[in-house]
BAPA-289175 format. One record per residue: residue number from 1; z, y, x of N, C-alpha, C in turn; residue in one letter. Coordinates in steps of 0.05 Angstrom, whole numbers, plus 5000, padded with zeros to 4 digits. Atoms other than C-alpha are relative to their C-alpha. Example, Ala and Ser with C-alpha at 12.3 -4.5 7.8 and 13.67 -1.06 7.14 Angstrom:
[pt 1,[5000,4976,5018],[5156,4910,5246],[5000,5024,5018],'a'],
[pt 2,[4999,4976,4984],[5143,4979,5273],[5014,5022,4985],'s'],
This chain:
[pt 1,[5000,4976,5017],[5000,5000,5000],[5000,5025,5018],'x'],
[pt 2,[5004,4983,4986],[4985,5065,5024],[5005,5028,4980],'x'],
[pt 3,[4981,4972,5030],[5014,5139,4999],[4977,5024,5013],'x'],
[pt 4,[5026,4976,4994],[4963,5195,5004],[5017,5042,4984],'x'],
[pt 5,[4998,4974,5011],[4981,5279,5003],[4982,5021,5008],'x'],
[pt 6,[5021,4983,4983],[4932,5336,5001],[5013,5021,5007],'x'],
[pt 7,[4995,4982,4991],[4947,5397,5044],[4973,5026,4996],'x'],
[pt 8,[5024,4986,5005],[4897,5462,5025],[4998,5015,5029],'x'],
[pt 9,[4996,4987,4991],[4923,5497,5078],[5022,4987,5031],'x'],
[pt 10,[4977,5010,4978],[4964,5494,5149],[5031,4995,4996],'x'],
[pt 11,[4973,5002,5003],[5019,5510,5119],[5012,4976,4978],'x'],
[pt 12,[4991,5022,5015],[5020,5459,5069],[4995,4976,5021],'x'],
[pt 13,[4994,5023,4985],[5004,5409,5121],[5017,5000,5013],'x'],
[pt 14,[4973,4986,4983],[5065,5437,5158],[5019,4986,4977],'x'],
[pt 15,[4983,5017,5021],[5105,5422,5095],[4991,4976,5002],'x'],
[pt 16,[5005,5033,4996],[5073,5354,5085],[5014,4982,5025],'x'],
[pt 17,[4989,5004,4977],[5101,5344,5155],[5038,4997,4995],'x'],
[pt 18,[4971,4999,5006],[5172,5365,5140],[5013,4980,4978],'x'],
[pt 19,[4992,5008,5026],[5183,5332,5074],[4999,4969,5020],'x'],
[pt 20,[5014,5029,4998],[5153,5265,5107],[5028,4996,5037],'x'],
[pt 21,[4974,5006,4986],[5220,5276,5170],[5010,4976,4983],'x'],
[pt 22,[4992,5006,5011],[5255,5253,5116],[4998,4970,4993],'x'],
[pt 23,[5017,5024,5001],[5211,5187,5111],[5016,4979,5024],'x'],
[pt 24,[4997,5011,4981],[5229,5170,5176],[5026,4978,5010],'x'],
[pt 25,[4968,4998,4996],[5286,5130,5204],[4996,4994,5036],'x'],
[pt 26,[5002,5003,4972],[5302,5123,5287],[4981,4966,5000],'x'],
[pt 27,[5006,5029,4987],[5259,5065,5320],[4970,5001,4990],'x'],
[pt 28,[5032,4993,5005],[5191,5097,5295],[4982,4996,5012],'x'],
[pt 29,[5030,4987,4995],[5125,5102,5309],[4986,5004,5000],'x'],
[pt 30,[5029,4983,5013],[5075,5149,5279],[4972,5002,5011],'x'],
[pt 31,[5028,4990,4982],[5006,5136,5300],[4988,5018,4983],'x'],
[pt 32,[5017,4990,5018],[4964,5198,5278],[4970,5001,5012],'x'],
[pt 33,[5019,4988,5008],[4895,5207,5261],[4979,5012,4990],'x'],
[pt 34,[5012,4992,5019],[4837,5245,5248],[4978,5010,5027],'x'],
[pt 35,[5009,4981,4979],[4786,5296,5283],[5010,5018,5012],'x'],
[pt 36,[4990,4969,4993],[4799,5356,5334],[5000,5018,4972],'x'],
[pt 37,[4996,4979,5015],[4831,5406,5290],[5010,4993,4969],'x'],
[pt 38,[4988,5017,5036],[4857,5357,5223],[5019,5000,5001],'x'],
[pt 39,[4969,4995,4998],[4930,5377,5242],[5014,4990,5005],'x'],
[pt 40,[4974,5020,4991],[4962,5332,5271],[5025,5008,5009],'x'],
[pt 41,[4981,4978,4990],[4996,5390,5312],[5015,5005,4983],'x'],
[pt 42,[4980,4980,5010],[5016,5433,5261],[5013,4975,4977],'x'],
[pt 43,[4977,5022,5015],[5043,5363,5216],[5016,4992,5008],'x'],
[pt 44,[4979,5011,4977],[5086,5342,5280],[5024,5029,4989],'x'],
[pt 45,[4991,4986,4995],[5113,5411,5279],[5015,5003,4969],'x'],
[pt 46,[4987,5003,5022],[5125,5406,5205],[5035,4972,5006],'x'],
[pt 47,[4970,5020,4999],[5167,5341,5222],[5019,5005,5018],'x'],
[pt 48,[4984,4985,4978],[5198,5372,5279],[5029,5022,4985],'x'],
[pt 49,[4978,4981,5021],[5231,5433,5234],[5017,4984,4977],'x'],
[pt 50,[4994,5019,5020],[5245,5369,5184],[5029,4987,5012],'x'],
[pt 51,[4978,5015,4978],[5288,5337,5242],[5019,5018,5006],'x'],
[pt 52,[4981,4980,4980],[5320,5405,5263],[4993,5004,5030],'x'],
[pt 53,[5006,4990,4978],[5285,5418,5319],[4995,5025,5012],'x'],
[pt 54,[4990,4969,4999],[5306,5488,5351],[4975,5010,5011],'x'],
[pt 55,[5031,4988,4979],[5242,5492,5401],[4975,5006,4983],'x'],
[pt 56,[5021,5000,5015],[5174,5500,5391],[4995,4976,5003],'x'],
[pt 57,[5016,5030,5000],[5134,5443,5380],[4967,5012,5005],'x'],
[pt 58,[5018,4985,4995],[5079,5458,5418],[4978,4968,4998],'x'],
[pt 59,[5013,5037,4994],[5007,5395,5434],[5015,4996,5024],'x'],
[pt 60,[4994,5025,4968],[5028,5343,5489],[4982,5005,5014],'x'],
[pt 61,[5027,5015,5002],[4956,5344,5501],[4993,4993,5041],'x'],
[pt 62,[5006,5013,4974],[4958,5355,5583],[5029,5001,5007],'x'],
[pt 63,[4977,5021,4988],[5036,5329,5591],[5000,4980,4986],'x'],
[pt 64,[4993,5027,5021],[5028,5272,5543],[5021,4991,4984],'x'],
[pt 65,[4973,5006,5019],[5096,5266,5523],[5019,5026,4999],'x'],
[pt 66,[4982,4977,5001],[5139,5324,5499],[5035,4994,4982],'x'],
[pt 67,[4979,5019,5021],[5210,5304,5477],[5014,5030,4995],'x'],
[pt 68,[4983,4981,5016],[5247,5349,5430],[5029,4986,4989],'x'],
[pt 69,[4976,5004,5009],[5323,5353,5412],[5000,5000,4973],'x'],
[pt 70,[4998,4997,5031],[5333,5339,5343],[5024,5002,4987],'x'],
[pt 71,[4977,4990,5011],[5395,5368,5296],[4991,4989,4972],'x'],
[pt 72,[5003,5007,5019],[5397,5325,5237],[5023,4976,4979],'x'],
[pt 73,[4985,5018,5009],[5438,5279,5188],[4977,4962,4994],'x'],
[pt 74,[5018,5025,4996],[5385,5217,5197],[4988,4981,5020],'x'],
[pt 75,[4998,5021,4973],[5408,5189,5260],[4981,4997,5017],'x'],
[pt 76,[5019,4997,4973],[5350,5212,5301],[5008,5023,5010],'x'],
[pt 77,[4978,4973,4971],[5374,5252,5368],[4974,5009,5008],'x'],
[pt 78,[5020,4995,4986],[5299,5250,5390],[4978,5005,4994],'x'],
[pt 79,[5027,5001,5008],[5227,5269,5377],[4982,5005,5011],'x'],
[pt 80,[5017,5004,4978],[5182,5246,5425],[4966,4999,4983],'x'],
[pt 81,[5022,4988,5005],[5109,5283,5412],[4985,4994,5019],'x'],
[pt 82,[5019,4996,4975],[5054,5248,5452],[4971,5002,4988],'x'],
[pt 83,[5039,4999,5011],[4975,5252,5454],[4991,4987,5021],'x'],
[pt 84,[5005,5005,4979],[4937,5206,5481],[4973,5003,5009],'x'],
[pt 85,[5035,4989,4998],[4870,5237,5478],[4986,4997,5024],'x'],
[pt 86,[5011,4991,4971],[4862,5247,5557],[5003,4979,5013],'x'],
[pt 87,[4996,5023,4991],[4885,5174,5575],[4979,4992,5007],'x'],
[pt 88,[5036,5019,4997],[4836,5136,5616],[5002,4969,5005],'x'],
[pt 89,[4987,5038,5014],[4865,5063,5595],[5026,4996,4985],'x'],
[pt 90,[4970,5014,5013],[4909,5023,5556],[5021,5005,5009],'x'],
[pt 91,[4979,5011,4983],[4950,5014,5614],[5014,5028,5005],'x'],
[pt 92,[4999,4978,4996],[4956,5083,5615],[5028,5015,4982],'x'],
[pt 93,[4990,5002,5027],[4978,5084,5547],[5036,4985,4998],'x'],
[pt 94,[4967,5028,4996],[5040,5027,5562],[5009,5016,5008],'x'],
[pt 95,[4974,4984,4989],[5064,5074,5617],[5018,5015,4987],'x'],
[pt 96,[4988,4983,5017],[5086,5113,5564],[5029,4995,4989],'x'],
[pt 97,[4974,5022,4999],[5137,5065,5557],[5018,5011,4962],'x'],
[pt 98,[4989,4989,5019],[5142,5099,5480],[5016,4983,4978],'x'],
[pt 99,[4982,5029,5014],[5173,5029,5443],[5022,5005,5020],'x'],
[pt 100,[4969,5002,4983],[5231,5040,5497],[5016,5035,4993],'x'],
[pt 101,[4988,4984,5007],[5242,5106,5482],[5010,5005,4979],'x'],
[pt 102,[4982,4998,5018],[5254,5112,5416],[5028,4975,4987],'x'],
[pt 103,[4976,5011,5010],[5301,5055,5417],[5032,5018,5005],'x'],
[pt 104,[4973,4987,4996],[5350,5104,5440],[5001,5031,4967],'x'],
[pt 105,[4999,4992,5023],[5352,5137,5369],[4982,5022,4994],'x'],
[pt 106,[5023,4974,5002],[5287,5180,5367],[4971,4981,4988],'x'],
[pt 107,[5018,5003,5029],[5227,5171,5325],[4975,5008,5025],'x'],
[pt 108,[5025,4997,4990],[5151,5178,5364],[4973,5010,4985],'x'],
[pt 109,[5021,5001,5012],[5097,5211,5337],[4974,5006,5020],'x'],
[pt 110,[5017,4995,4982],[5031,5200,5375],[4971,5007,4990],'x'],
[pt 111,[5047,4993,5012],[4958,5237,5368],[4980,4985,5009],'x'],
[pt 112,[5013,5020,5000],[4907,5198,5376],[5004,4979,4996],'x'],
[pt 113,[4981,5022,5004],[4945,5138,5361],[4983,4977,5005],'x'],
[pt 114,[5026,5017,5013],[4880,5105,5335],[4993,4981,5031],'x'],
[pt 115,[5021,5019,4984],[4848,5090,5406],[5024,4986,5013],'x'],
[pt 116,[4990,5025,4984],[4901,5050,5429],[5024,4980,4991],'x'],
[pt 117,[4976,5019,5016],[4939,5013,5370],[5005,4963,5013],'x'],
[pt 118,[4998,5022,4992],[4938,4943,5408],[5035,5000,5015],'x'],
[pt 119,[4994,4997,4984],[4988,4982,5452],[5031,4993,4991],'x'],
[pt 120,[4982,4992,5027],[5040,4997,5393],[5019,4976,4988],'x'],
[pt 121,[4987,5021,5018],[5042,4934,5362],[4995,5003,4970],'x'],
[pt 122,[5005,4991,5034],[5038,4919,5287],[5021,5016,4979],'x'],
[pt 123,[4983,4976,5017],[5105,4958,5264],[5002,5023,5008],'x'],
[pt 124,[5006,4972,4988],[5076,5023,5270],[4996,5018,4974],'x'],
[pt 125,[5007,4988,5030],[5070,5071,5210],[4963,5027,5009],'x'],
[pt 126,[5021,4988,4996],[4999,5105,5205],[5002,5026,4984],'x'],
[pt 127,[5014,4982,5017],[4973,5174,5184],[4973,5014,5007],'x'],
[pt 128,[5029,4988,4986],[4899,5198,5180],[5000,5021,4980],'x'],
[pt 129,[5006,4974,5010],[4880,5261,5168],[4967,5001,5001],'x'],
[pt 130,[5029,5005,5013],[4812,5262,5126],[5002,5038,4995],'x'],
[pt 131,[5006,4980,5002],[4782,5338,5136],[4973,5005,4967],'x'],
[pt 132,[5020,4999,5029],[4750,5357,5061],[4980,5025,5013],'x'],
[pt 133,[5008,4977,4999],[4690,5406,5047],[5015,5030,5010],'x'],
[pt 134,[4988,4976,5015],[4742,5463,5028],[5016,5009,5030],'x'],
[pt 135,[4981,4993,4980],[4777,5448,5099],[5034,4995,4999],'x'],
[pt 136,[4970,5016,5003],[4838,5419,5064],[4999,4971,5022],'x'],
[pt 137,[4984,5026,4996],[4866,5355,5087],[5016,4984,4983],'x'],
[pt 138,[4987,5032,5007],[4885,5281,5061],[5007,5001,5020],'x'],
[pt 139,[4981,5017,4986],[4942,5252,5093],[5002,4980,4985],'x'],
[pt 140,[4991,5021,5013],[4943,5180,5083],[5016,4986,5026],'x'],
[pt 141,[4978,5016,4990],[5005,5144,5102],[4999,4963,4993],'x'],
[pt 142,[5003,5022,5002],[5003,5075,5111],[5029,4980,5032],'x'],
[pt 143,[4989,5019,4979],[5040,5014,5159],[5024,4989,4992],'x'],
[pt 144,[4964,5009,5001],[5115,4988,5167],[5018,5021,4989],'x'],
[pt 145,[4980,4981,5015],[5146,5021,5112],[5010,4986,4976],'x'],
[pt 146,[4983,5019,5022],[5185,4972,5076],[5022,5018,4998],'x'],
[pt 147,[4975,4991,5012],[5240,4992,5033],[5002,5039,5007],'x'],
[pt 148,[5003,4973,5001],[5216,5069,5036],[4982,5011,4975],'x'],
[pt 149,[5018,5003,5019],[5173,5056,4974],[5014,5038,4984],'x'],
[pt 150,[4985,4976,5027],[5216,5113,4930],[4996,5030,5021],'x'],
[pt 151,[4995,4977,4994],[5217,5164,4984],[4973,5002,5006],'x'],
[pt 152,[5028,4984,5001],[5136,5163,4992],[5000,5000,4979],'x'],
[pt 153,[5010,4980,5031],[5121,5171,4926],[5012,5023,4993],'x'],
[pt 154,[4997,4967,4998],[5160,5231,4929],[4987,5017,5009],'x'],
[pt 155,[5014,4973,4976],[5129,5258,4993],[4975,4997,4986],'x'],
[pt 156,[5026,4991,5003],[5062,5239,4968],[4994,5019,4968],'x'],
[pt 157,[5009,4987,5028],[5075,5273,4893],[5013,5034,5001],'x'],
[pt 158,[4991,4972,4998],[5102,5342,4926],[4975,5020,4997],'x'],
């Protein structure tokens, strides 16, 4: 099953982002995608402000991994923001060592996710961002989201 929300605007993909923290619990990890420019950024940054995160949330795109402090009642301390757009292998991808990180109570959301889901594993939660005519955005949520059934149909009927 898969939960779908449209965004018209950045800022609603921003919200979509925040609301969908809430989704989350520690031991994550968000593969996103879509094309340059379908928000992945500004929906991180949404979940970022979701988590309580004081910083900015800026791309990973040339440090790959950006970890943010998170202030929240949902038992994640961490929110590790990578991209692996610029990777030039899998192996590249492993170093990332991002299954080890968030076992220490932080949540992963990675851009590009797509080219290197082998890396991940199959309990990974997906989101692609489908760019419309109008320049909105579909977000469809999909993956290892058992027993979260009640809180997407919220996020996706906001």
């Amino acid at each position: 099953m898969s939960w779908r929300r449209y965004g018209a605007s950045a800022e609603e993909t921003q919200a979509a982002g925040e609301a969908f923290a809430f989704v989350l619990r520690p031991g994550d990890i968000v593969l996103l995608s879509g094309p340059l420019g379908a928000g992945k950024t500004t929906f991180t940054q949404g979940v970022g402000r979701g988590l309580g995160v004081r910083e900015r949330v800026t791309s990973p795109t040339f440090t790959m991994v950006r970890q943010h402090e998170c202030v929240n009642d949902l038992g994640i301390m961490t929110l590790h923001h990578a991209d692996v757009y610029r990777v030039g292998s899998l192996g590249e991808v492993d170093d990332l060592a991002l299954g080890e990180l968030v076992e220490e109570s932080g949540v992963a959301l990675v851009e590009w996710g797509d080219i290197a889901p082998s890396v991940f594993g199959l309990d990974v939660i997906t989101v692609v961002f489908v760019i419309d005519e109008h320049d909105g955005r579909t977000l469809e949520v999909d993956g290892a989201l058992s027993g979260r059934e009640a809180a997407l149909d919220a996020w996706a009927q906001s």
